[in-house]
Structures are given as C-alpha cells and as structure tokens.
N, C-alpha and C positions, 0 to 999 in steps of 0.2 A: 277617276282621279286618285292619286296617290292618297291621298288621305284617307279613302274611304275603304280602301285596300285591305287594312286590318280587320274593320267589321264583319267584311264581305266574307274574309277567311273564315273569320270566327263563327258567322253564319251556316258556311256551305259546309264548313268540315266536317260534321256527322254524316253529310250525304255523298262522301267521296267514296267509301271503301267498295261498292258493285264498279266504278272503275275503272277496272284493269292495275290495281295497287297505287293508284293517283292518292298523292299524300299532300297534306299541307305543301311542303317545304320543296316537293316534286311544282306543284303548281305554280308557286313563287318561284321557282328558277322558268317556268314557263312565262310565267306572264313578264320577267324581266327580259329572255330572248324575243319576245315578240313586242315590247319595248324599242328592243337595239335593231330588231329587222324590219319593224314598221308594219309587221304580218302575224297573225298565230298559226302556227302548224303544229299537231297532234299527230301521234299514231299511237295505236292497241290500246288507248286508254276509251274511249268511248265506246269506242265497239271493234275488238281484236279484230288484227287483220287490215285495220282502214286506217287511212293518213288521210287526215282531214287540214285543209285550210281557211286563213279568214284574213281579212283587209277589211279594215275599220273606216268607215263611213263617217263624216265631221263634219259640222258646220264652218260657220265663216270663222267663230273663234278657235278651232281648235277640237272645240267639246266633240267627243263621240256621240252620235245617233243611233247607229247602229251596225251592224257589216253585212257583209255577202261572203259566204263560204263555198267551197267545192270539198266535198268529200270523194274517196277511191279506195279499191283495193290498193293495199301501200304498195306491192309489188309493179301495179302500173302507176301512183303518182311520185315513184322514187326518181324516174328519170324525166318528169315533166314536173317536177313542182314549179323550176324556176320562171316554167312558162304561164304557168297556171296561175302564179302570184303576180305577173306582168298583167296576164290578162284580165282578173280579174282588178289589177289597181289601175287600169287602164277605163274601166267599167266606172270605176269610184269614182274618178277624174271625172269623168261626162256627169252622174248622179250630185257628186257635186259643184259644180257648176251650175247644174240645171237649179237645183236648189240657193243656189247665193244668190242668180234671178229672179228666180219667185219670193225671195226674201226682200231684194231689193226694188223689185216693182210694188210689195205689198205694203213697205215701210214709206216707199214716196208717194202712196196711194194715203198715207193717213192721215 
C-alpha cells in the first residue's frame, strides 16, 4: 500500500548498495513504472546480466498476496518479456479465481 511505502524505503535502504547501484530514488521510480504497467521488471540490479519479472497476485479486494516471477539472461528476456508478462498474468487470472472460490465457498461455509 502506498502508505507504507516510506517506511518500507526507510527500512530496506541500508541494504540496497550490493545491488547493482539500486538507490532509494532508482527504486521509487521502479515501483511507480510497475504501478502504471501493472507488472515489475528489473534488470542488472539483482543479479547483473538478468531481467527479471513479476505480476502481483490479489485478492478479491485488490490487496496484494503475493506474485510469480520469471527471471532470464536479459539478452534472451529483451525480445520476450511482452510475452512473458502475458503469460504469466495469464497464470494470476486462473490463481485468482481459484482463490475468490475457495474464499467464497469457505465464507458461505460459516
């Protein structure tokens, strides 16, 4: 949640500098494009050389639970990410779903 945003920063910031030069201010511009694209994609910051992705996982409200990633050498997820993020939010759709059912079977169960 946007609110908790600042403490999170305030938290992780001593443990950014190993990396790849991920800065406070570098990350807030990350987690704002993966805001507007509905997805998080990295590269060289984790671990040089690799483009990693992610698609967040939600419940019925909205709230994140958690996501599924795919990480790559970036030189082969440069020409597939767009696929990559289809398929995996393709993945998230069935996960959640399956989940709103077991939610809503166990809520009419009480």
């Amino acid at each position: 949640p946007e609110a908790e945003l600042p403490a999170v920063l305030t938290r992780i910031a001593p443990h950014l500098k190993p990396y790849g030069g991920l800065t406070r201010s570098i990350l807030l511009k990350l987690v704002a494009q993966a805001r507007e694209r509905g997805y998080a994609a990295i590269t060289d910051y984790a671990v040089a050389g690799v483009t990693s992705v992610g698609v967040p996982i939600r419940d019925r409200t909205g709230q994140v639970l958690g996501a599924i990633s795919v990480s790559a050498i970036a030189s082969r997820m440069a020409d597939r990410e767009a696929m990559v993020v289809r398929t995996l939010q393709r993945e998230v759709a069935g996960l959640q779903a399956a989940l709103t059912r077991v939610t809503i079977a166990r809520t009419a169960s009480i």
